[in-house]
N, C-alpha and C positions, 0 to 999 in steps of 0.2 A: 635390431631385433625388437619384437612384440613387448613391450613393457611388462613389471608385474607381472611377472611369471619364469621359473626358475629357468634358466638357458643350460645346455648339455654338448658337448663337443664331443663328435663321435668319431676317430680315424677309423680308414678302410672301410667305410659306412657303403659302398654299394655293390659290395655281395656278402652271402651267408652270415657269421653271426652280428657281424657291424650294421648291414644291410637290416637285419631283425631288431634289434638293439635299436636301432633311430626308429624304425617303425610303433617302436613300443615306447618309447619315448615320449613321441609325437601325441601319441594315442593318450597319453595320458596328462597329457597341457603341457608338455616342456618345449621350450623353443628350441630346434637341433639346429646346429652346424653341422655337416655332413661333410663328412672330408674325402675326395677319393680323386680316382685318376681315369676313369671309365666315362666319359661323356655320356653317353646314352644311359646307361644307371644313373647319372646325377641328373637328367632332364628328367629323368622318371620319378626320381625323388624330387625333385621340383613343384611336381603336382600334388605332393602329402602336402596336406596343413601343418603348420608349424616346422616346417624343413628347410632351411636355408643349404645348399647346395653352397659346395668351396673349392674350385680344381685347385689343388696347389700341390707343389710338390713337398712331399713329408720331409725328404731331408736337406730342404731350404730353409736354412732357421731363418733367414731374413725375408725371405716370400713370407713364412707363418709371422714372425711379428708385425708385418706391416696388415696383411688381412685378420690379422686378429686383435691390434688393436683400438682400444675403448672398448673391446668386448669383457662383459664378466660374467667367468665360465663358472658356473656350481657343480657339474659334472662331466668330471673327462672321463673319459673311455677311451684308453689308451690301447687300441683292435687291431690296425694295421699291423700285418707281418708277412713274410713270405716264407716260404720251403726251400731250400737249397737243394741241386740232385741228391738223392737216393742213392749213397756209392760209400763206398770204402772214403775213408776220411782222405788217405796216399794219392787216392783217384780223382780227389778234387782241383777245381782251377780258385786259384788265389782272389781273384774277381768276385765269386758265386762266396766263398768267406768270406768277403769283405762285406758285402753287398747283405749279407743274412746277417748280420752283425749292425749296419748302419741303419738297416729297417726294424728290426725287431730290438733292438735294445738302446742305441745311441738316437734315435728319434723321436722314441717316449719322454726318454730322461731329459732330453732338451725342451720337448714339449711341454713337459711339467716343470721344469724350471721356469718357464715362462707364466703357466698360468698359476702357479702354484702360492705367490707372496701376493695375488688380489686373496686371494681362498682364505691365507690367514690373515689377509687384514681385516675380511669381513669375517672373522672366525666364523666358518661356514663354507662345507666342500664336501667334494668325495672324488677322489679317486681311484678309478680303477684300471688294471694292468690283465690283459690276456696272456695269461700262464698256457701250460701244458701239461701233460704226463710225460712229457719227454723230458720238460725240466726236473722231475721229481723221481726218474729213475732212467737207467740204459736201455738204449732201443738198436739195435744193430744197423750198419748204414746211415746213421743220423746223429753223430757224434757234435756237429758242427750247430743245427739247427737246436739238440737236447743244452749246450752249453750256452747259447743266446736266450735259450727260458730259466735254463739254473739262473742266470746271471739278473736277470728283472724278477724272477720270485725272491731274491738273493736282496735284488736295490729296493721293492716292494715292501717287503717285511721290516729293513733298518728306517726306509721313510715313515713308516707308519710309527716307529719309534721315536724317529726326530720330533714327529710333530705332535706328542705325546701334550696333551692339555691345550690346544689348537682351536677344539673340535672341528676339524679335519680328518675326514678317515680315508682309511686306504683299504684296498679287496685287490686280490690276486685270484683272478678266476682259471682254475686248474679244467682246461678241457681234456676228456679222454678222446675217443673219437664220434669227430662230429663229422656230417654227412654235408660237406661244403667243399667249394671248388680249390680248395687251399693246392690241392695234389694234382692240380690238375695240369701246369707246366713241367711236372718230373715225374709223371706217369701216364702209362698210354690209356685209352677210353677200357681196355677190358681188363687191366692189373684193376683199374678204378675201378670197375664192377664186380670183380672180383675180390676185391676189398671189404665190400659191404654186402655180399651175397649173404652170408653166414651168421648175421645176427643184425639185431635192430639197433643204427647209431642212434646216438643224441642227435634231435635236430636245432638248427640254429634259434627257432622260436623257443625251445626249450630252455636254452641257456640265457635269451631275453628273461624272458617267466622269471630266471632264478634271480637276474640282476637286480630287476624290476619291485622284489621281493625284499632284496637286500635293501634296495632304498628308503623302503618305507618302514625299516627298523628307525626307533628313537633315537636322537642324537647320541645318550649315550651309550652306543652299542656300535661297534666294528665289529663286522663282521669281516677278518683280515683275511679271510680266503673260503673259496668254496670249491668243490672237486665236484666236475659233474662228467659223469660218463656213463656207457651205456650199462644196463644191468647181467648182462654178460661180461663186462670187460675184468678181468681181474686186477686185483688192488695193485698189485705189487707190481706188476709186468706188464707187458705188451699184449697180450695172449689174453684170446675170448672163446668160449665154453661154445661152443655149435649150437646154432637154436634148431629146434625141432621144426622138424617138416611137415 
């Protein structure tokens, strides 16, 4: 990587908010590692300045350690996650659990174990964890998907306490709903449309904006979570106010 100048490792980086998140990055002198599995996205991010492109597989800790070593990361952005079906918990195949469980919660926590003792040797880091509003209340059908974001807001918060005098910080970014292809292998193109007819999502460059925001707090300031969601969406629940026509 580009010397003299801070480096950022961004999983799920080639679509929606990962895919923003590098782009905003980049844009602002960081050297990214882009992590993803979509070829055609990562030759596309190949042509940003400052974007190093990385096919690996997320739940190969020894593919990640061998392409990420001698690298020293200042910022992870720990993005990668996937959706499980949309069903009754009874309804699910033990595979589609396992699988939403190894992607979104045992792949970070490895990941950051890994990058996580250069961070405090150079007292100097940040990490961050893509949360939900599913982990921070019940959503019907998504019992499986809500308990993998409890579970990393959950490992988030006590890490951010481990490393308490560090200066190392930690952010758990709470998305409500945001307007990205997340839903797109457990829903058909017009449930998707139909999803987002009725009021204005969060868009991914939005949730960039906020990170990007977050960075540029002084060292001593953690910002240990941020909740962004649309302005219809209500606090509490699932449920958004109709936007006018």
């Amino acid at each position: 990587m580009v010397q003299n100048r801070k480096t950022a490792l961004v999983t799920g980086a080639t679509s929606g908010i990962g895919e923003a998140i590098t782009l905003a990055l980049a844009a602002a002198g960081y050297a990214v590692i882009a992590l993803g599995r979509n070829a055609a996205a990562l030759e596309k991010l190949q042509k940003v300045t400052g974007v190093q492109p990385l096919a690996v597989d997320l739940t190969s800790r020894a593919e990640l350690e061998t392409a990420l070593k001698g690298e020293e990361i200042d910022v992870l952005i720990n993005n990668a996650g996937i959706m499980p079906p949309v069903t009754g918990f009874d309804q699910m195949d033990q595979a589609d659990i396992d699988a939403c469980f190894e992607i979104n919660l045992n792949a970070p926590i490895a990941l950051t174990r890994m990058i996580l003792p250069g961070m405090i040797a150079r007292r100097s880091g940040h990490v961050f964890f893509t949360g939900s509003t599913a982990g921070q209340g019940p959503f019907p059908n998504m019992a499986v998907y809500g308990a993998s974001k409890a579970a990393i807001s959950s490992f988030a918060a006590a890490l951010r306490c481990d490393l308490a005098g560090s200066d190392v910080r930690v952010t758990e970014i709470v998305a409500g709903r945001v307007e990205t292809s997340l839903y797109k292998d457990v829903l058909n193109e017009t449930t998707r449309a139909q999803m987002y007819s009725a009021f204005d999502a969060v868009q991914p460059e939005d949730v960039a904006t906020m990170l990007m925001s977050v960075l540029t707090m002084p060292v001593h300031v953690d910002v240990t979570r941020f909740d962004i969601l649309p302005t219809a969406q209500f606090v509490g629940g699932g449920g958004f106010a109709k936007k006018d026509d």
